[in-house]
VOBA-1610 file (N, C-alpha, C; in pm, whole numbers, padded with zeros to 5 digits, always signed):
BEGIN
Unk+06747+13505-02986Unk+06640+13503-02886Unk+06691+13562-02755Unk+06640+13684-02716Unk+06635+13734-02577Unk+06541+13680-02424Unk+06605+13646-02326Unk+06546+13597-02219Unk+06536+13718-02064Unk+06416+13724-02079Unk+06399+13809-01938Unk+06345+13746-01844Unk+06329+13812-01714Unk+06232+13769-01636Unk+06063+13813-01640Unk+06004+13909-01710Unk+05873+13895-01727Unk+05868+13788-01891Unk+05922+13745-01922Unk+05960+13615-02030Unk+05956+13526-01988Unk+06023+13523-01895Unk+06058+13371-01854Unk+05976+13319-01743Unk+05940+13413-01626Unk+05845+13383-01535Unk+05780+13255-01482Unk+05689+13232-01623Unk+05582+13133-01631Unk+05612+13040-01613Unk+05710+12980-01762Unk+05729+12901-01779Unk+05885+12789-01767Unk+05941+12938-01725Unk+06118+12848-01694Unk+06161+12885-01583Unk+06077+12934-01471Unk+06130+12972-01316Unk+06064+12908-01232Unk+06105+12824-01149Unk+06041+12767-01065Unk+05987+12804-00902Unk+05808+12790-00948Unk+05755+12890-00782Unk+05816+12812-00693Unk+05860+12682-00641Unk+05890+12657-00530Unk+06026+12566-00569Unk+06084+12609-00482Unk+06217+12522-00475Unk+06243+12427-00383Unk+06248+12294-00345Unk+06250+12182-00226Unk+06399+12148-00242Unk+06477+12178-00139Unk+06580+12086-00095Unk+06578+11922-00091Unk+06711+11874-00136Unk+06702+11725-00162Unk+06722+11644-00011Unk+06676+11765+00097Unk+06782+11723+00214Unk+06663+11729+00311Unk+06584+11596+00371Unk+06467+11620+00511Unk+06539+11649+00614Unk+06443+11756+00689Unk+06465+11821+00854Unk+06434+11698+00910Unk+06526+11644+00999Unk+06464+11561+01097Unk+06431+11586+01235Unk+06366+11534+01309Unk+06329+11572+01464Unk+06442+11535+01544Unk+06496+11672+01634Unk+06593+11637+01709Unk+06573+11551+01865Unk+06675+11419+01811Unk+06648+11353+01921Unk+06760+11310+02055Unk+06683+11248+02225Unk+06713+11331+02329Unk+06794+11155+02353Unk+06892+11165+02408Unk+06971+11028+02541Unk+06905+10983+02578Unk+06892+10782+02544Unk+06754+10711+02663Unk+06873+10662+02723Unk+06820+10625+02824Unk+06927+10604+02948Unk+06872+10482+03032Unk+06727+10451+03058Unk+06646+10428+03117Unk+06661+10279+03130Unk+06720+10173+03006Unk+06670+10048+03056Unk+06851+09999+03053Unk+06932+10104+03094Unk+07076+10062+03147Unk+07050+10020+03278Unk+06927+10084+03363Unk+06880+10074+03515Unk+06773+09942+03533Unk+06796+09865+03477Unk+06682+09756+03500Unk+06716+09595+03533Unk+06730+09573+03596Unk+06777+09388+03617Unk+06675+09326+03524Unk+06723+09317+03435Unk+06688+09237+03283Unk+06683+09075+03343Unk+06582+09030+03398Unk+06569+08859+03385Unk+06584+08784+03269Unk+06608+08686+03294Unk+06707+08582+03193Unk+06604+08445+03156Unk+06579+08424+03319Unk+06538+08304+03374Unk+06393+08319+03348Unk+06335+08311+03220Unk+06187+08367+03250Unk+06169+08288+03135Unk+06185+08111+03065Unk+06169+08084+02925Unk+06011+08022+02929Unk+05932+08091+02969Unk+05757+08074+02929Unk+05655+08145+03042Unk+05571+08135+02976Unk+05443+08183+03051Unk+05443+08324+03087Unk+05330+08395+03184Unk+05346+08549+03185Unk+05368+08623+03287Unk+05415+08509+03417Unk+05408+08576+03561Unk+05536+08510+03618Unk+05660+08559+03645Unk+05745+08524+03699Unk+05743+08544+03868Unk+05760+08465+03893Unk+05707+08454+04116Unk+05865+08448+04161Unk+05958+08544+04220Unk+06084+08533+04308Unk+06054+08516+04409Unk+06086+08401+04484Unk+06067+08405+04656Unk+06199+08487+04708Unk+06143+08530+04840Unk+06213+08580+04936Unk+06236+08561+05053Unk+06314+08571+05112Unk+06310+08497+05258Unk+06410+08607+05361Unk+06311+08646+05465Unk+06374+08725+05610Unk+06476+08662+05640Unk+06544+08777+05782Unk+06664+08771+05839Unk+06601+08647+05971Unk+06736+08625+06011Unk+06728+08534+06172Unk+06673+08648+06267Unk+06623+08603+06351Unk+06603+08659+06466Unk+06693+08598+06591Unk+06750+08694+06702Unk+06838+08681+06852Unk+06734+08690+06928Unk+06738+08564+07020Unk+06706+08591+07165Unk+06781+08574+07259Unk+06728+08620+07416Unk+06777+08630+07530Unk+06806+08447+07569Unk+06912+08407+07607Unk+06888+08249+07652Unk+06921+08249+07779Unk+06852+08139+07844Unk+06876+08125+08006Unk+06927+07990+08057Unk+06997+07996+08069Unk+07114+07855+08111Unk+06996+07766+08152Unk+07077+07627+08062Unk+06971+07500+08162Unk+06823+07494+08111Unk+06784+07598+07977Unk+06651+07557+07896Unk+06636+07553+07801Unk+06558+07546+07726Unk+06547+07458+07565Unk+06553+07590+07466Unk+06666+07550+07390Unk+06688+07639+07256Unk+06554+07677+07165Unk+06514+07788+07122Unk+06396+07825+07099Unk+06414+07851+06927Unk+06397+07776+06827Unk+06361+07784+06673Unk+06293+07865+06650Unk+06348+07990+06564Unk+06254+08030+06471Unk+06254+07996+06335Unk+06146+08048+06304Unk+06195+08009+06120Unk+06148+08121+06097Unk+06248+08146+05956Unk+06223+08247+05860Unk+06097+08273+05790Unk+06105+08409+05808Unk+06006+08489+05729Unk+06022+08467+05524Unk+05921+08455+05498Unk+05937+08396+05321Unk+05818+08482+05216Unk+05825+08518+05170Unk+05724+08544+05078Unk+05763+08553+04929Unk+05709+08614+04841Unk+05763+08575+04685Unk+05712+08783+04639Unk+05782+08735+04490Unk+05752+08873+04445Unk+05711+08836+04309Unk+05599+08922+04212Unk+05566+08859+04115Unk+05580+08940+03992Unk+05680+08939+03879Unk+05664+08993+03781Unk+05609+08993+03631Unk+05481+09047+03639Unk+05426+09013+03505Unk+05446+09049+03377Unk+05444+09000+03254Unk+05442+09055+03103Unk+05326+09104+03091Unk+05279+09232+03099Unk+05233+09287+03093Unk+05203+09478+02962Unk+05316+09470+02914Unk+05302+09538+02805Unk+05354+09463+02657Unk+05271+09492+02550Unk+05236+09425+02397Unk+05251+09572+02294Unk+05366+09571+02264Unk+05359+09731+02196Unk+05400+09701+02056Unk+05369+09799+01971Unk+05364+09787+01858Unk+05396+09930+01779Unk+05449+09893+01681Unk+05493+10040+01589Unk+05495+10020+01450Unk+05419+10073+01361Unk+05448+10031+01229Unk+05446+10152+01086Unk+05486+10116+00991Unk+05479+10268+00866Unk+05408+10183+00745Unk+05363+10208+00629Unk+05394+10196+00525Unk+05413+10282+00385Unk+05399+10274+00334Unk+05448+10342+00184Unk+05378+10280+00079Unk+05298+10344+00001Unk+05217+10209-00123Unk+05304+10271-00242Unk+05297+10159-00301Unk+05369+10147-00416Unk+05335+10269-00506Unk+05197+10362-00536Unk+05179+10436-00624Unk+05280+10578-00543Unk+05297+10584-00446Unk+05354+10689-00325Unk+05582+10669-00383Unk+05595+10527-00394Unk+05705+10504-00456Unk+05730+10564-00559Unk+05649+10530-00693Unk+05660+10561-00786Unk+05699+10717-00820Unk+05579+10802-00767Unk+05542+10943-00758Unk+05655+11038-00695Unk+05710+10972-00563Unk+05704+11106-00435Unk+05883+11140-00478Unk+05946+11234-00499Unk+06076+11256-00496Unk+06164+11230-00394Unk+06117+11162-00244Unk+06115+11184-00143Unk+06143+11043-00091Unk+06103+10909-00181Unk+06041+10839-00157Unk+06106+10717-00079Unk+06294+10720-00145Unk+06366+10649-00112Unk+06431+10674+00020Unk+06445+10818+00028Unk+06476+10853+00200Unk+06394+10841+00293Unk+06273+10869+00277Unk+06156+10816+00343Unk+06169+10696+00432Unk+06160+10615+00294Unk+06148+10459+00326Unk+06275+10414+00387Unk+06373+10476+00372Unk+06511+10395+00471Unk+06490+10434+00602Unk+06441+10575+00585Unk+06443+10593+00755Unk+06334+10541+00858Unk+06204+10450+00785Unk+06093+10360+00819Unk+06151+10307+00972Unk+06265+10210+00945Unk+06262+10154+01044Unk+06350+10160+01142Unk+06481+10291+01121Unk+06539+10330+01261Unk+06388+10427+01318Unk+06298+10461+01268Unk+06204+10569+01355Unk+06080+10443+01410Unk+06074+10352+01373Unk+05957+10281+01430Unk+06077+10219+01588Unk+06190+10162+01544Unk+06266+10159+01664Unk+06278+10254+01764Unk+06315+10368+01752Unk+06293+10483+01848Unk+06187+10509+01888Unk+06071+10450+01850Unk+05946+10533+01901Unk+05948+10381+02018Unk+05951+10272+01940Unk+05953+10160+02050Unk+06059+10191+02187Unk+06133+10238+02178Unk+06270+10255+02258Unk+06234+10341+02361Unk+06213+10492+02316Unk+06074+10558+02358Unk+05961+10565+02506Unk+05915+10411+02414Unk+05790+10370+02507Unk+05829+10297+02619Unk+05955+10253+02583Unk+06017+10154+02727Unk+06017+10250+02814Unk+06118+10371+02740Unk+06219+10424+02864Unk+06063+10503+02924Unk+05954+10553+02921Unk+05870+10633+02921Unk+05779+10493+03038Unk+05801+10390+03037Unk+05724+10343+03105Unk+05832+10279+03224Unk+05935+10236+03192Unk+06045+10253+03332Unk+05996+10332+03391Unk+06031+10441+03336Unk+06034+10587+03483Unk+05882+10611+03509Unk+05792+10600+03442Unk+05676+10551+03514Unk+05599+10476+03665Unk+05728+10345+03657Unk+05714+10342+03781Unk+05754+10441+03925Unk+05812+10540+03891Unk+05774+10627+04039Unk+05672+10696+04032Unk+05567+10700+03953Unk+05422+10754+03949Unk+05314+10650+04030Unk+05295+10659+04158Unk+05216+10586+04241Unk+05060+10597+04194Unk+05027+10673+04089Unk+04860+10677+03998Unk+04912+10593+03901Unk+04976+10630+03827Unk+04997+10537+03689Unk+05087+10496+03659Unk+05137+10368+03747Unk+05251+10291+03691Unk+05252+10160+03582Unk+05327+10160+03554Unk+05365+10074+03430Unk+05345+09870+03544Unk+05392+09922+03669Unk+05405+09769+03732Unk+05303+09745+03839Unk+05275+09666+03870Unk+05175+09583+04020Unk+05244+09683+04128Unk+05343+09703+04172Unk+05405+09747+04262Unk+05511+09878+04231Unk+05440+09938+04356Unk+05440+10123+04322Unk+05485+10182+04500Unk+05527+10297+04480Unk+05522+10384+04616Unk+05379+10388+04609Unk+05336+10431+04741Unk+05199+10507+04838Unk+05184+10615+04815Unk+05066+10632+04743Unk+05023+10804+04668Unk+05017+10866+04807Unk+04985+10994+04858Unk+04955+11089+04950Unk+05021+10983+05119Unk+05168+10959+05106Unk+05195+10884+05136Unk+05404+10932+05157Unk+05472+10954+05261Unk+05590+10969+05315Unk+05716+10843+05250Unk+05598+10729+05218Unk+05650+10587+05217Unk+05779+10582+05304Unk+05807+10609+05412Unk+05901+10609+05473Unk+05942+10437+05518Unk+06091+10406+05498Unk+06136+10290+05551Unk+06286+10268+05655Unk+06260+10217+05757Unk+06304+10246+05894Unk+06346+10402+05940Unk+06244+10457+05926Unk+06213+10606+05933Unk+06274+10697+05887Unk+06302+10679+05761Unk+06357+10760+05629Unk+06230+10759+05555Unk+06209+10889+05491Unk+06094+10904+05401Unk+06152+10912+05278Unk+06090+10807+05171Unk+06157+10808+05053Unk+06099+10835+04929Unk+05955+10911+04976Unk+05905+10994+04902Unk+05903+11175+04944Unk+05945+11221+04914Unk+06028+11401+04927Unk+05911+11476+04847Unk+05940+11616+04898Unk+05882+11700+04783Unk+06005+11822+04784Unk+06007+11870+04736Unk+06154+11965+04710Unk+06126+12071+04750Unk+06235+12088+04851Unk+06272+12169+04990Unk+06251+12337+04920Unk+06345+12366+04777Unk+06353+12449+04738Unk+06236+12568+04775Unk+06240+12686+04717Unk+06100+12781+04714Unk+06007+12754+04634Unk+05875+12764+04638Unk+05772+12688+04562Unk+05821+12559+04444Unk+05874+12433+04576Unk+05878+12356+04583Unk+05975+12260+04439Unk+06098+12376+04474Unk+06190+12321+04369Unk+06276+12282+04433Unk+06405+12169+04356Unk+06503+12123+04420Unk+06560+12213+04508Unk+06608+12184+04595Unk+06766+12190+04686Unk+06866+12101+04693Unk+06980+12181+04750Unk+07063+12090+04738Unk+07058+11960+04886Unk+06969+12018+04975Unk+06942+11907+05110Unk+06868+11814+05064Unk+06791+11822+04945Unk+06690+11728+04879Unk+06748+11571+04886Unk+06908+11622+04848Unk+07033+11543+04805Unk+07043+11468+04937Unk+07106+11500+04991Unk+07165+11495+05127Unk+07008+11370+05224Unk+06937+11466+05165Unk+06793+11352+05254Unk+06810+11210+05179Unk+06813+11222+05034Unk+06784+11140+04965Unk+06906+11021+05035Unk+07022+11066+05032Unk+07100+10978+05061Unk+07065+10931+05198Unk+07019+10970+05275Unk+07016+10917+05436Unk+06905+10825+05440Unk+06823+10850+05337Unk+06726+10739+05333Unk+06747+10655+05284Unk+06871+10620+05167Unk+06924+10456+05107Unk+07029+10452+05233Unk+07072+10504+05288Unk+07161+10458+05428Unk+07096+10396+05521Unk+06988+10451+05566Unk+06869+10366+05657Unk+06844+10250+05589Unk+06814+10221+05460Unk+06763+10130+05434Unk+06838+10036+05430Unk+07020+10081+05437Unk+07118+09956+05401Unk+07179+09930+05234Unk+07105+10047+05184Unk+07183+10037+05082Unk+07301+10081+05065Unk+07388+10018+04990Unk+07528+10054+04958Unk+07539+10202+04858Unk+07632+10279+04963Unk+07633+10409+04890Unk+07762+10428+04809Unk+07738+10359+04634Unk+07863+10340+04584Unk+07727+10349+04445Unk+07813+10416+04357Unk+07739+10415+04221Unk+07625+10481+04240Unk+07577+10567+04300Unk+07465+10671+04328Unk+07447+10742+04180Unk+07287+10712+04179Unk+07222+10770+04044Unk+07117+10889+04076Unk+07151+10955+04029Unk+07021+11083+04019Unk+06962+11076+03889Unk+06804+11054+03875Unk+06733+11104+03748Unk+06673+11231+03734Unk+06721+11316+03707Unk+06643+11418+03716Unk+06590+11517+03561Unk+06436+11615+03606Unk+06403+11675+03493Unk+06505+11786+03440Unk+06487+11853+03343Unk+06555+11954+03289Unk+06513+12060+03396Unk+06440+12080+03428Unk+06388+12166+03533Unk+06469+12174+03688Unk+06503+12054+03685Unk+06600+12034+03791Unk+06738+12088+03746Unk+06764+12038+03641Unk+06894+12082+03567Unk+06918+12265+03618Unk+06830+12296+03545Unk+06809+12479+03505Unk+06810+12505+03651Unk+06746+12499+03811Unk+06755+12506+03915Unk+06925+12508+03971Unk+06981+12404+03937Unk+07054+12339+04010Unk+07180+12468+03934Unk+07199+12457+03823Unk+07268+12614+03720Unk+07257+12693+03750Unk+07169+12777+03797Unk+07083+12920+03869Unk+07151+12913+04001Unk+07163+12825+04081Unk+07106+12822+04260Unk+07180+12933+04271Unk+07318+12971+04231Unk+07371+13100+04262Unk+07448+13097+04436Unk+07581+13169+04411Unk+07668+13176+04549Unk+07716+13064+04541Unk+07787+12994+04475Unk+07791+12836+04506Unk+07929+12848+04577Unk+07984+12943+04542Unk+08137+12946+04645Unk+08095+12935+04799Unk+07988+13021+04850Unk+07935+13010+04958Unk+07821+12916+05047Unk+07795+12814+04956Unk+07711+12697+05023Unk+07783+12621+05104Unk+07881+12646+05153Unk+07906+12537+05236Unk+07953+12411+05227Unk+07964+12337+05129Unk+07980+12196+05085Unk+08119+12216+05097Unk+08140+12063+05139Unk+08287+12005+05155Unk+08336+11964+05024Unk+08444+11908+04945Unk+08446+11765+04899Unk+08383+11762+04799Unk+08356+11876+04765Unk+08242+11883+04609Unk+08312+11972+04489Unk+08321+11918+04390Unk+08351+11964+04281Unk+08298+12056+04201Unk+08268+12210+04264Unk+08183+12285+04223Unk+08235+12428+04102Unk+08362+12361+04119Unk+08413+12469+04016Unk+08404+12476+03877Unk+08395+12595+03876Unk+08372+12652+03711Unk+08230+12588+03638Unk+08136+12601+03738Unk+08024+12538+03769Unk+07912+12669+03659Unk+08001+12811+03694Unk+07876+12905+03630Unk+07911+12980+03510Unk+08071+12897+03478Unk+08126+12929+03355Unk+08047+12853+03240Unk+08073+12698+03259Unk+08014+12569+03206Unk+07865+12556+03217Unk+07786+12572+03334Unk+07678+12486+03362Unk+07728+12340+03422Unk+07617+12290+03481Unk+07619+12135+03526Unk+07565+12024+03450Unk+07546+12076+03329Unk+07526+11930+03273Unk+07620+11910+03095Unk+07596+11797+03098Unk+07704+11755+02935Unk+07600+11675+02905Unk+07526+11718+02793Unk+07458+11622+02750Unk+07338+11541+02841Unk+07361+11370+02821Unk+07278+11331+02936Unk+07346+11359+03055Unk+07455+11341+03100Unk+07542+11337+03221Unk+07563+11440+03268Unk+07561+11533+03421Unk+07610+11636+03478Unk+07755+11556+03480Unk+07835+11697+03499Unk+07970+11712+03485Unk+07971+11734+03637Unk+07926+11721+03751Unk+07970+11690+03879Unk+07841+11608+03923Unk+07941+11605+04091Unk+07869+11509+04129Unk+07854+11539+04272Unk+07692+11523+04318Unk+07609+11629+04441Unk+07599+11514+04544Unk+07682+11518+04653Unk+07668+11438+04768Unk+07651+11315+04727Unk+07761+11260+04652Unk+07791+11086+04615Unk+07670+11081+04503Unk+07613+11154+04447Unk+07509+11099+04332Unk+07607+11179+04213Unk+07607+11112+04087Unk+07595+11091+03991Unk+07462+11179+03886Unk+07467+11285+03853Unk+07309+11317+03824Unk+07306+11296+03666Unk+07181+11270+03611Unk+07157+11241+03488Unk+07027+11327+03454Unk+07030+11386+03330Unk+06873+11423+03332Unk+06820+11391+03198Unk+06712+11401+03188Unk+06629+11305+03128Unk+06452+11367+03144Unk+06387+11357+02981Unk+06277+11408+02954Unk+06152+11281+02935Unk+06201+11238+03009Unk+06087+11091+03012Unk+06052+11069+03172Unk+06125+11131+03235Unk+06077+11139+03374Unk+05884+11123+03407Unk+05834+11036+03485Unk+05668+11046+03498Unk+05616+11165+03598Unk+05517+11230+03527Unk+05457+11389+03571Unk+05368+11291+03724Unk+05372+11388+03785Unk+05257+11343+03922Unk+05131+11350+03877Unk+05031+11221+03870Unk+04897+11251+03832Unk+04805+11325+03916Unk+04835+11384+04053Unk+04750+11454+04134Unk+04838+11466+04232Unk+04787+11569+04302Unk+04826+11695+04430Unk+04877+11547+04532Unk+04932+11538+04571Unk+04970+11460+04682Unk+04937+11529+04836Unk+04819+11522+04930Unk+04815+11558+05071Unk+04935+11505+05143Unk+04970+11407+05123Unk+05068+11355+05252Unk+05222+11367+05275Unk+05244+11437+05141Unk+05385+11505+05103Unk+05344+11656+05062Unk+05266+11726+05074Unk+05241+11843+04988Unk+05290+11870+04868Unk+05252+11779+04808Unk+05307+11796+04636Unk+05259+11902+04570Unk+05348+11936+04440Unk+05317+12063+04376Unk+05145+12029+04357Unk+05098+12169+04248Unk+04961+12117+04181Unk+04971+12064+04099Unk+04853+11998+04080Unk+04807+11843+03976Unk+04899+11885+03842Unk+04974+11787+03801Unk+05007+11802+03665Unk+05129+11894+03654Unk+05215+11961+03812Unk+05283+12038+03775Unk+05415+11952+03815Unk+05421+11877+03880Unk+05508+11798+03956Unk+05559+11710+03886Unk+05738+11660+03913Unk+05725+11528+03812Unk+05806+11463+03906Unk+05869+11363+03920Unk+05917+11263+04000Unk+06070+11201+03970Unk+06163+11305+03998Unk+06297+11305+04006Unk+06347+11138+04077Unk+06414+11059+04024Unk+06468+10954+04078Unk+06574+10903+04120Unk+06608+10870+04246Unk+06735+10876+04318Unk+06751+10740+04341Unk+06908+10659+04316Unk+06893+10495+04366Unk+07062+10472+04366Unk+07071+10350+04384Unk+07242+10300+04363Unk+07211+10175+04295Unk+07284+10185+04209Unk+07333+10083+04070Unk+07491+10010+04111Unk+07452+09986+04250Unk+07611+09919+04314Unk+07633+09809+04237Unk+07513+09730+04207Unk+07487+09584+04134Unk+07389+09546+04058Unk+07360+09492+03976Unk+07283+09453+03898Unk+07139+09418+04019Unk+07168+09329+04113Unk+07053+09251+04221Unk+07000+09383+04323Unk+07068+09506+04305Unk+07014+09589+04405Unk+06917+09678+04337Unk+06931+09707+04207Unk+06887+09804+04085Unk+06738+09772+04118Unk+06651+09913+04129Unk+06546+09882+04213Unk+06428+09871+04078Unk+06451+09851+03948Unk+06342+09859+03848Unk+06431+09696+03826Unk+06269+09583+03765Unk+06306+09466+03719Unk+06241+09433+03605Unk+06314+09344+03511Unk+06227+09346+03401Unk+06245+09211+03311Unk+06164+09188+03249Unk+06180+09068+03144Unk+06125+09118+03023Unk+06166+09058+02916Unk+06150+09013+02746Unk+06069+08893+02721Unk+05978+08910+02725Unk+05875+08768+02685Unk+05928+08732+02497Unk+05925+08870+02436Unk+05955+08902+02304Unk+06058+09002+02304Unk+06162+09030+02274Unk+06258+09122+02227Unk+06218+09224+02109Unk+06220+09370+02092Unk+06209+09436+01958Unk+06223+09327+01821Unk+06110+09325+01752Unk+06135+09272+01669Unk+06089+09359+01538Unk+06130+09342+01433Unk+06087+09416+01306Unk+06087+09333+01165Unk+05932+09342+01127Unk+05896+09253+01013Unk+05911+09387+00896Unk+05895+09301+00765Unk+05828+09411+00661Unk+05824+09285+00575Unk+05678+09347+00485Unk+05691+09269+00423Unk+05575+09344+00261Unk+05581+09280+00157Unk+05452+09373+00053Unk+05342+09299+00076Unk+05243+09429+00109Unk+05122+09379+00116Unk+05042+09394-00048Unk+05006+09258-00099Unk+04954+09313-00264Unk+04812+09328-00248Unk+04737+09336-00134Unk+04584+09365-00147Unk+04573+09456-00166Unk+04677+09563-00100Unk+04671+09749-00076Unk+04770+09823-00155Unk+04865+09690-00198Unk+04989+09734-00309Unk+05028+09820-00206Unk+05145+09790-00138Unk+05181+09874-00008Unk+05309+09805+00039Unk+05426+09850+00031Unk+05509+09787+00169Unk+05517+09831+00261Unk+05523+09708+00404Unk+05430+09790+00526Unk+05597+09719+00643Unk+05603+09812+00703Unk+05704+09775+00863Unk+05662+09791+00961Unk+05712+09708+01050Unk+05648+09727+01168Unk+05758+09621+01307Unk+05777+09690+01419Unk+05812+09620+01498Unk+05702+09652+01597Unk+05760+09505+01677Unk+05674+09443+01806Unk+05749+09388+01929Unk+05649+09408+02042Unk+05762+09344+02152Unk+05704+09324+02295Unk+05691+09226+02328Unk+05642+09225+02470Unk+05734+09194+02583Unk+05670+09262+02692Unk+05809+09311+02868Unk+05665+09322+02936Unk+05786+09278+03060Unk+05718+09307+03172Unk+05824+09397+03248Unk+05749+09504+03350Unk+05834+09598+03401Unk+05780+09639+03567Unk+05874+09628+03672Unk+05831+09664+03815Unk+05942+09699+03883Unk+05885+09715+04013Unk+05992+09760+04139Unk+06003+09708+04211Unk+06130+09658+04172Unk+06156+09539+04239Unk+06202+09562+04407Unk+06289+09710+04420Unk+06366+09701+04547Unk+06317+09860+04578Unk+06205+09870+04675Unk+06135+09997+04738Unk+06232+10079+04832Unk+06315+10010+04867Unk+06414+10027+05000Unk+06509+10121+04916Unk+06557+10106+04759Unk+06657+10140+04706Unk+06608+10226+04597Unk+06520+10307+04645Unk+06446+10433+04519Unk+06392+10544+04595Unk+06458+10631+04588Unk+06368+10761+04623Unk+06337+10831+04552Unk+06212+10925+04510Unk+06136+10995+04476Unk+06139+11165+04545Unk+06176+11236+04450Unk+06182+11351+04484Unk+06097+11447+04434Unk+05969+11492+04433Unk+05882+11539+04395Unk+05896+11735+04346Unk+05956+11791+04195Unk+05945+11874+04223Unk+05872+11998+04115Unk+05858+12089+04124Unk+05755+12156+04053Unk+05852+12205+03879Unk+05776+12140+03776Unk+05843+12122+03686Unk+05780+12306+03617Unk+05740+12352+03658Unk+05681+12473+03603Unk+05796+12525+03602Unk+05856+12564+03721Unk+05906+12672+03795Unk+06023+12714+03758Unk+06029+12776+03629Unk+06162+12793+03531Unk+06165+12937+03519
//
């Protein structure tokens, strides 16, 4: 018996060939809830209340009259549980039986329902510097400088149609100095867009900077991964694709246009109590599975409820810059 290919064609060559091996989606560094004062102290209910309490006040005294009491200034801060998230897959048993596919599938069910949960955290952290749509009760002032003891700690980027600079830096820091924050452990969040800017700026032998580690800056690039490989006027820069887009034009900062802007985040992580995002676990990630026999199906799913805010306004700046502009 002789075998050819107009012979064999039909019936012993196969039209499609499938690898035993799935493409998976390439995935990015969350970084996001390393920055959060994780409460402890929170064992019920859905609104945690921190009081706070002002400085003394000095007065003038005049020999020979009555010592004058003040009392402290007090108020509280309130953090609610406020997000209930959920992620789930299943697979029915006739899909088992059938799919060639079926056992890799199903293992990878529940590291991907975790990541999508993981995901939604870090995506609603950085949310809070979006003064339209934050994740917490307490937000910066949309069309708004939010300036504190006359540092403005909402920016829009100095750059040309309204991309980073490197003074962006330099402001940013003078405004956690006004405020008293400790300038030790300086964090930059920034977009990829910032990244690609900051690579480009070009002349860097000639900017001027003291004390900065700018070499071999256009051999390499400035970033490794999540982490830049230097570090811009005491910050630390990180970048990161979960950053929150500006929901509208800002008048009072001249923000980019609607939807083009995203909200670069600047703070110090000196301490756990200064870290300006706060948060609690009402529920921790959790992940069930179990067979459902009504639908003949095994089904996974994790769940998890947090609450998430800003806690310290004094210790976050916002740098507003045009994420187009690549």
């Amino acid at each position: 018996m002789s075998l050819t290919t107009s012979t064999t064609v039909t019936h012993l060559t196969r039209a499609e060939v499938w690898s035993a091996q799935i493409k998976e989606i390439l995935k990015d560094e969350l970084s996001g809830q390393g920055y959060v004062n994780w409460r402890t102290d929170f064992p019920d209910g859905t609104a945690l209340n921190i009081p706070s309490i002002g400085d003394a006040s000095v007065r003038d005294y005049t020999e020979d009259t009555a010592i004058v009491y003040d009392s402290l200034d007090t108020g509280e801060f309130t953090l609610d549980i406020s997000e209930y998230k959920q992620s789930g897959l299943y697979i029915t048993e006739k899909a088992r039986q059938d799919a060639f596919y079926a056992a890799q599938l199903e293992a990878g069910f529940v590291p991907k329902i975790s990541r999508a949960l993981a995901e939604q955290v870090e995506t609603n952290i950085f949310a809070l510097a979006d003064p339209t749509d934050s994740t917490g009760d307490h937000t910066q002032t949309t069309n708004n400088a939010n300036a504190i003891n006359g540092a403005n700690h909402r920016l829009i980027g100095q750059g040309s149609s309204d991309v980073i600079a490197l003074a962006d830096f330099a402001k940013a820091l003078y405004a956690l100095k006004k405020a008293n924050v400790p300038d030790t452990n300086l964090i930059a969040i920034v977009d990829p867009s910032v990244e690609y800017e900051l690579n480009t700026i070009g002349a860097i032998d000639t900017l001027g900077i003291t004390n900065q580690r700018w070499d071999n800056i256009v051999e390499d690039g400035i970033g490794r991964g999540l982490r830049f490989t230097k570090n811009i006027y005491g910050f630390d820069v990180y970048v990161s694709n979960y950053l929150a887009r500006t929901g509208a034009a800002e008048a009072g900062i001249s923000a980019p246009t609607a939807g083009n802007g995203v909200n670069n985040i600047l703070f110090s992580a000196a301490s756990p109590d200064i870290i300006p995002f706060i948060g609690a676990w009402r529920q921790e990630p959790k992940v069930d599975s179990d067979y459902n026999k009504d639908f003949q199906r095994e089904e996974y799913v994790i769940t998890a409820r947090y609450g998430l805010d800003l806690y310290r306004p004094e210790n976050f700046v916002t740098i507003v810059t045009d994420a187009t502009q690549v």
